[in-house]
Jmol script that loads the backbone (N, CA, C; Angstrom):
load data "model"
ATOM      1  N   UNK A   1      85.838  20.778  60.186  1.00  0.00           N
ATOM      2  CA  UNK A   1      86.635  19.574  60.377  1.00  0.00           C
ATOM      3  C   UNK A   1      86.184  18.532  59.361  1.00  0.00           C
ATOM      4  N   UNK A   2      86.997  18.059  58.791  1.00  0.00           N
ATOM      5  CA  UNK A   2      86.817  16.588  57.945  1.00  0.00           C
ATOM      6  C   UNK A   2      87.145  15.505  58.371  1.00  0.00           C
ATOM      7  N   UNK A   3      86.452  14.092  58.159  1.00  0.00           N
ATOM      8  CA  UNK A   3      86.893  13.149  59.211  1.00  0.00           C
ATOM      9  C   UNK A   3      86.853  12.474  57.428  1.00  0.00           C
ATOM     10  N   UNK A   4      88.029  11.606  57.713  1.00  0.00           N
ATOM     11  CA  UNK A   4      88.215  10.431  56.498  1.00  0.00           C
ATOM     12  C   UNK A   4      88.721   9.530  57.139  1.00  0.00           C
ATOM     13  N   UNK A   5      88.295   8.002  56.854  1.00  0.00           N
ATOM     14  CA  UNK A   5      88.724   7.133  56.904  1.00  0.00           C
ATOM     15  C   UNK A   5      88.912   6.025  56.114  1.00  0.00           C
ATOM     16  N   UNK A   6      90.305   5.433  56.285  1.00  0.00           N
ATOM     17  CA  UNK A   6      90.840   4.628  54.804  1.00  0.00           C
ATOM     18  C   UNK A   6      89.959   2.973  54.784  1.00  0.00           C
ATOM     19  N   UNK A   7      88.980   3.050  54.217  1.00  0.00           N
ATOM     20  CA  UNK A   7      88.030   1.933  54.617  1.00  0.00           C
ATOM     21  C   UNK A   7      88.661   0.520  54.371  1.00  0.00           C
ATOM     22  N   UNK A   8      89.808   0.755  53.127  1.00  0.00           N
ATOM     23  CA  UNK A   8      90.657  -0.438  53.098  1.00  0.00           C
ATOM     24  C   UNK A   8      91.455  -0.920  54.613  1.00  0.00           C
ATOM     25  N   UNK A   9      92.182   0.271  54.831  1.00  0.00           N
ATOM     26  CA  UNK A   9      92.797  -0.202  56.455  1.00  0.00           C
ATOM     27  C   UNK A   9      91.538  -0.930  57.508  1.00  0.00           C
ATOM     28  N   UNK A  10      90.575   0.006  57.052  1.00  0.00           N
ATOM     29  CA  UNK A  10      89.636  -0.740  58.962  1.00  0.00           C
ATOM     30  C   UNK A  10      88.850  -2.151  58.506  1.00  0.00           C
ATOM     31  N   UNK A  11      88.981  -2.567  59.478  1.00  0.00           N
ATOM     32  CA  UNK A  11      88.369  -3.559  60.044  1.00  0.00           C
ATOM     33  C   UNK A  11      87.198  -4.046  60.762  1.00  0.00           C
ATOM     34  N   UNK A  12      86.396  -2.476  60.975  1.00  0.00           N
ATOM     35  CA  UNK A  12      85.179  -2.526  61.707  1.00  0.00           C
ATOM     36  C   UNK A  12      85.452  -3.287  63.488  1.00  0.00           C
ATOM     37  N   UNK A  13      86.754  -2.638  63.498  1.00  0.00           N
ATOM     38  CA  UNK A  13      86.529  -2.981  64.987  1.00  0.00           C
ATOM     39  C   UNK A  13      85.669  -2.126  65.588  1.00  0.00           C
ATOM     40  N   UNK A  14      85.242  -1.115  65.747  1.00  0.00           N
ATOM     41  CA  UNK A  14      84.388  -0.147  66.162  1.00  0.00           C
ATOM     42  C   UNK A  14      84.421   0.598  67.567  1.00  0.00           C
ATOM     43  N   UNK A  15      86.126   0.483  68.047  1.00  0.00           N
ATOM     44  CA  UNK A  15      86.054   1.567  68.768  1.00  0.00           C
ATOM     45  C   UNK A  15      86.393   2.664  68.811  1.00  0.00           C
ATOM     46  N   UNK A  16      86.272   3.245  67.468  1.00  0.00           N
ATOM     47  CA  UNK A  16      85.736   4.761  67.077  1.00  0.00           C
ATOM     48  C   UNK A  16      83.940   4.814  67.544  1.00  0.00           C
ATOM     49  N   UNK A  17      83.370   3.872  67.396  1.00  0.00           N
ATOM     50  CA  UNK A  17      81.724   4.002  67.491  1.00  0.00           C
ATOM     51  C   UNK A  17      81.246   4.575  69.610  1.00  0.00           C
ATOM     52  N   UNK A  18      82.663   3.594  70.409  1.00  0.00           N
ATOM     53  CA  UNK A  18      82.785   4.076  71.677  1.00  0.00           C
ATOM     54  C   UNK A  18      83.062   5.306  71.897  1.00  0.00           C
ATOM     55  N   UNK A  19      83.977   5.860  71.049  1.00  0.00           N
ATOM     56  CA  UNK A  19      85.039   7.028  71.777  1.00  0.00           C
ATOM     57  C   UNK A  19      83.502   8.309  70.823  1.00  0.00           C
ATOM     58  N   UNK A  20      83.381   7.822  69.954  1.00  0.00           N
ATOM     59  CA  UNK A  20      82.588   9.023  69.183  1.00  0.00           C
ATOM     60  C   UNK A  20      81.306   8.605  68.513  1.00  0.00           C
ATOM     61  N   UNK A  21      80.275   8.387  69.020  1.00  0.00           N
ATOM     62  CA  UNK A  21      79.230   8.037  68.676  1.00  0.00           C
ATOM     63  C   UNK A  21      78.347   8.706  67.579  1.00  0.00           C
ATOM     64  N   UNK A  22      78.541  10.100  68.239  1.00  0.00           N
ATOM     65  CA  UNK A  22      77.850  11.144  67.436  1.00  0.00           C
ATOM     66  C   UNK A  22      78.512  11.086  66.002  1.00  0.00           C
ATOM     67  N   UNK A  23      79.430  10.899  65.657  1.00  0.00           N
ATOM     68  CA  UNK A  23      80.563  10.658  63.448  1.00  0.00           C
ATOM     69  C   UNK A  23      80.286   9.139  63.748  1.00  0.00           C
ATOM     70  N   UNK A  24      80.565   8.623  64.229  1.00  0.00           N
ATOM     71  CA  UNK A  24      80.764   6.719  63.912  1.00  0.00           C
ATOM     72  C   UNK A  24      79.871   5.894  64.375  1.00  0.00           C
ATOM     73  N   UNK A  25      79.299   4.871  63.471  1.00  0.00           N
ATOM     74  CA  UNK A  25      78.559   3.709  63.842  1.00  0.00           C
ATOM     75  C   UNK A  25      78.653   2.810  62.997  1.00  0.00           C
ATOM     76  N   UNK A  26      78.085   1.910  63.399  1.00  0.00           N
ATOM     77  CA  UNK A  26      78.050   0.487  62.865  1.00  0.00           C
ATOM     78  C   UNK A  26      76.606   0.119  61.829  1.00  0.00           C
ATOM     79  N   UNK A  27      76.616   0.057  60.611  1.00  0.00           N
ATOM     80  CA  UNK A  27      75.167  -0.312  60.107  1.00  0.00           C
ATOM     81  C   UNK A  27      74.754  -1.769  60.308  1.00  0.00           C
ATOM     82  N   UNK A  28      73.814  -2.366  59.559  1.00  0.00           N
ATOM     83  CA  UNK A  28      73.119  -3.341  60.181  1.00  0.00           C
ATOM     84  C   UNK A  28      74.030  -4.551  59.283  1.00  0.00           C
ATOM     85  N   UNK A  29      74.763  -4.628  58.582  1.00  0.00           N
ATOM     86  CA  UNK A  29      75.604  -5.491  58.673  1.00  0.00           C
ATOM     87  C   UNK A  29      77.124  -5.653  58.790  1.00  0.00           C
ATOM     88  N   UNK A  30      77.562  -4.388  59.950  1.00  0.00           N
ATOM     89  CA  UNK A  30      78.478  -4.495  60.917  1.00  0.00           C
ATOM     90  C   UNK A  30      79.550  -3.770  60.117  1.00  0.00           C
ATOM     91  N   UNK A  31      79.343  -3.005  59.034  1.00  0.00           N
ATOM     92  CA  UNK A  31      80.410  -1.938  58.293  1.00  0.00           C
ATOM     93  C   UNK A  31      80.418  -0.142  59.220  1.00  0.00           C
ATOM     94  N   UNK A  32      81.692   0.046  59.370  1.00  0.00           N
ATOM     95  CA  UNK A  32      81.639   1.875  60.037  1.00  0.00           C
ATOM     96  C   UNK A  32      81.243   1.834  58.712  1.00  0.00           C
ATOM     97  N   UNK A  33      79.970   3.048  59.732  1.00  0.00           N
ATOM     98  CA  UNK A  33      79.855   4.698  58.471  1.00  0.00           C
ATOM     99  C   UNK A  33      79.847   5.677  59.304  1.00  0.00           C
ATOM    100  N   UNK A  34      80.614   6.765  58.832  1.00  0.00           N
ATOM    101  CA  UNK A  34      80.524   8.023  59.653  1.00  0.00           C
ATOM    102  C   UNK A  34      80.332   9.264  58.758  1.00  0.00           C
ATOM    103  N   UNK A  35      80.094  10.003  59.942  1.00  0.00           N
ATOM    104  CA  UNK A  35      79.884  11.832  59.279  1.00  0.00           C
ATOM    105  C   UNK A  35      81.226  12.314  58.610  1.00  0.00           C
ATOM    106  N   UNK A  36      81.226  12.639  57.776  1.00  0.00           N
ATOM    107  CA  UNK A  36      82.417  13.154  56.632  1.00  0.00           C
ATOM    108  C   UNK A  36      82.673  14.692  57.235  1.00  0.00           C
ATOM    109  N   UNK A  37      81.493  15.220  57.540  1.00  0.00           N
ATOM    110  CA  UNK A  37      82.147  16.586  57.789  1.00  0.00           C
ATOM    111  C   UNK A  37      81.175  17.360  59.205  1.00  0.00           C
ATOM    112  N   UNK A  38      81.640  16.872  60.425  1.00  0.00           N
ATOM    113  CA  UNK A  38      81.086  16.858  61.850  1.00  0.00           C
ATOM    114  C   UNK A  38      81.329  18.279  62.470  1.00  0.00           C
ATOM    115  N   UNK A  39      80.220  18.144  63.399  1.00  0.00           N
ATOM    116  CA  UNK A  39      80.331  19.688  63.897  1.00  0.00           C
ATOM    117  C   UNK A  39      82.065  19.337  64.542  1.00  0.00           C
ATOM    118  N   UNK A  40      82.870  21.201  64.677  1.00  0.00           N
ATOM    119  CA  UNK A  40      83.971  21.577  65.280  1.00  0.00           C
ATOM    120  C   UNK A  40      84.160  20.797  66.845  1.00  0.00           C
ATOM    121  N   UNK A  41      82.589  21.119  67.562  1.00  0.00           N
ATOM    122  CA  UNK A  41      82.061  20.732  69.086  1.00  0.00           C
ATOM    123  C   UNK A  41      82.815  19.259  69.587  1.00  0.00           C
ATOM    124  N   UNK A  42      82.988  18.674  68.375  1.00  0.00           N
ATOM    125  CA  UNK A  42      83.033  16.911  68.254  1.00  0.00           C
ATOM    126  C   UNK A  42      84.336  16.496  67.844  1.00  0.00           C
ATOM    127  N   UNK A  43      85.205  17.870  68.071  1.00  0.00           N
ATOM    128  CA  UNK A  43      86.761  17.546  67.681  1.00  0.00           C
ATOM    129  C   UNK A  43      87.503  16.648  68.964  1.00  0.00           C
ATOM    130  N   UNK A  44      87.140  16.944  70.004  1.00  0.00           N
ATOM    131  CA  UNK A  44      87.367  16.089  70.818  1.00  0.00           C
ATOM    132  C   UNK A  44      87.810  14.840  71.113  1.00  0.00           C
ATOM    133  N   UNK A  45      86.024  14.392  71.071  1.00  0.00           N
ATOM    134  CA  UNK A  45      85.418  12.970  70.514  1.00  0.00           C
ATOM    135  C   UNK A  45      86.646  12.540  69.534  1.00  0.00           C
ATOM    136  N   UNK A  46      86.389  12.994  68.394  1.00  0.00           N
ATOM    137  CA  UNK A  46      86.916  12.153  67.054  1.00  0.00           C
ATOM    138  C   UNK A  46      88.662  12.166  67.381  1.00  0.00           C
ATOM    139  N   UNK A  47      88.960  13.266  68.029  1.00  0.00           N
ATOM    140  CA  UNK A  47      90.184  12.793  67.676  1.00  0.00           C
ATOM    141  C   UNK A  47      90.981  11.636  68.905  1.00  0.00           C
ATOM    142  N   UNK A  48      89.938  11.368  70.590  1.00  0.00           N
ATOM    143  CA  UNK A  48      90.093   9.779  70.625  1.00  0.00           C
ATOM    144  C   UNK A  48      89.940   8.805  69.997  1.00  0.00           C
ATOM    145  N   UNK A  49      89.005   8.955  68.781  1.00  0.00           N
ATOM    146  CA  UNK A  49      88.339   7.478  68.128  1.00  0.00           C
ATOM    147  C   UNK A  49      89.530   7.562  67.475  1.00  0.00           C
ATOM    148  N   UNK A  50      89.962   8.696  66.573  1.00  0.00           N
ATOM    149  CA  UNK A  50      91.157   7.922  66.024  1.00  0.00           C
ATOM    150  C   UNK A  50      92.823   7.570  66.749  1.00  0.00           C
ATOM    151  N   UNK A  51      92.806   8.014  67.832  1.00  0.00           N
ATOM    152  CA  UNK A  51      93.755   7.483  68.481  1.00  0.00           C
ATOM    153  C   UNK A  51      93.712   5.935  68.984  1.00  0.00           C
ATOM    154  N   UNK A  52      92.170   5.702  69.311  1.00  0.00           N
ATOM    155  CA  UNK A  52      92.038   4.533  69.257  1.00  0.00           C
ATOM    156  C   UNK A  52      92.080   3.666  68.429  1.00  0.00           C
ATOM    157  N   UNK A  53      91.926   3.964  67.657  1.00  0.00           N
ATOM    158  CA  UNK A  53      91.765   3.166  66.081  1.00  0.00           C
ATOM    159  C   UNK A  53      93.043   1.978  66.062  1.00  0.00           C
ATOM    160  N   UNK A  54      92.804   0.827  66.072  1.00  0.00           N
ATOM    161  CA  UNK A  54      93.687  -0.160  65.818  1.00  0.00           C
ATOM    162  C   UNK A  54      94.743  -0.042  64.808  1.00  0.00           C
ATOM    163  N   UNK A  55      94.249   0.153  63.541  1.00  0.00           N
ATOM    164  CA  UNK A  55      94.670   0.537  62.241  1.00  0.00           C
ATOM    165  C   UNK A  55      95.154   1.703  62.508  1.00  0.00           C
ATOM    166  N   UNK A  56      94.964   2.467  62.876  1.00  0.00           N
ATOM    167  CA  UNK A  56      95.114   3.715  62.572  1.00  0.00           C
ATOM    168  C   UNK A  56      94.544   4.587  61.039  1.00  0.00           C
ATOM    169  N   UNK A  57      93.228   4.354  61.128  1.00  0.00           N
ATOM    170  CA  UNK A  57      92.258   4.105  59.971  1.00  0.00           C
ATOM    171  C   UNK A  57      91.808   5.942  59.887  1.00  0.00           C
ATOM    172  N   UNK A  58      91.896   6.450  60.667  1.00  0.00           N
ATOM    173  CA  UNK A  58      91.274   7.423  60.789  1.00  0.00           C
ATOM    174  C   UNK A  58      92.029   8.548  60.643  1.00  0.00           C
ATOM    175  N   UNK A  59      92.112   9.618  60.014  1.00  0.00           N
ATOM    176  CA  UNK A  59      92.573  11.140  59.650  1.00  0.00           C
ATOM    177  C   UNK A  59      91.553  12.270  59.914  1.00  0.00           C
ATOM    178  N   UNK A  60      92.072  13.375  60.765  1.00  0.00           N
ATOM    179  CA  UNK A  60      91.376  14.457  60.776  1.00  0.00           C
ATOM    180  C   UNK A  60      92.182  15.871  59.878  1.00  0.00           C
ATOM    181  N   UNK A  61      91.145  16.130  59.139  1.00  0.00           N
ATOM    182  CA  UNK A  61      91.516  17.303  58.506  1.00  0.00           C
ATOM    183  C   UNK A  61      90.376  18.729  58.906  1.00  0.00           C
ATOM    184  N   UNK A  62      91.233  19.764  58.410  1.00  0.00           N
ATOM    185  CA  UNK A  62      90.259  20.975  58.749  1.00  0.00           C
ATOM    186  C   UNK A  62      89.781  21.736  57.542  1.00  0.00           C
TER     187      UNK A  62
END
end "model"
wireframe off; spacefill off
backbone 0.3
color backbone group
């Protein structure tokens, strides 16, 4: 699975960091960074964070 996200669209609202903790977080001055290429296990997860996604910032590829 590949997780991309269009960093121009987000906003660092960060509830991808709720829905999927294990690919998304917040660094110490409040920018997402996530796992580019996450275990299969975590397809789940990621694909609420990007449903959640305000923007709709988030794409899953395989």
């Amino acid at each position: 699975m590949k997780v991309v996200v269009d960093m121009n669209k987000c906003q660092d609202h960060g509830q991808c960091v709720f829905a999927a903790p294990d690919v998304f977080s917040m660094d110490d001055d409040g920018h997402l960074v996530y796992v580019a290429d996450p275990d299969d296990a975590l397809r789940e997860e990621v694909e609420e964070a990007a449903d959640v996604c305000p923007l709709q910032a988030i794409r899953i590829g395989d």
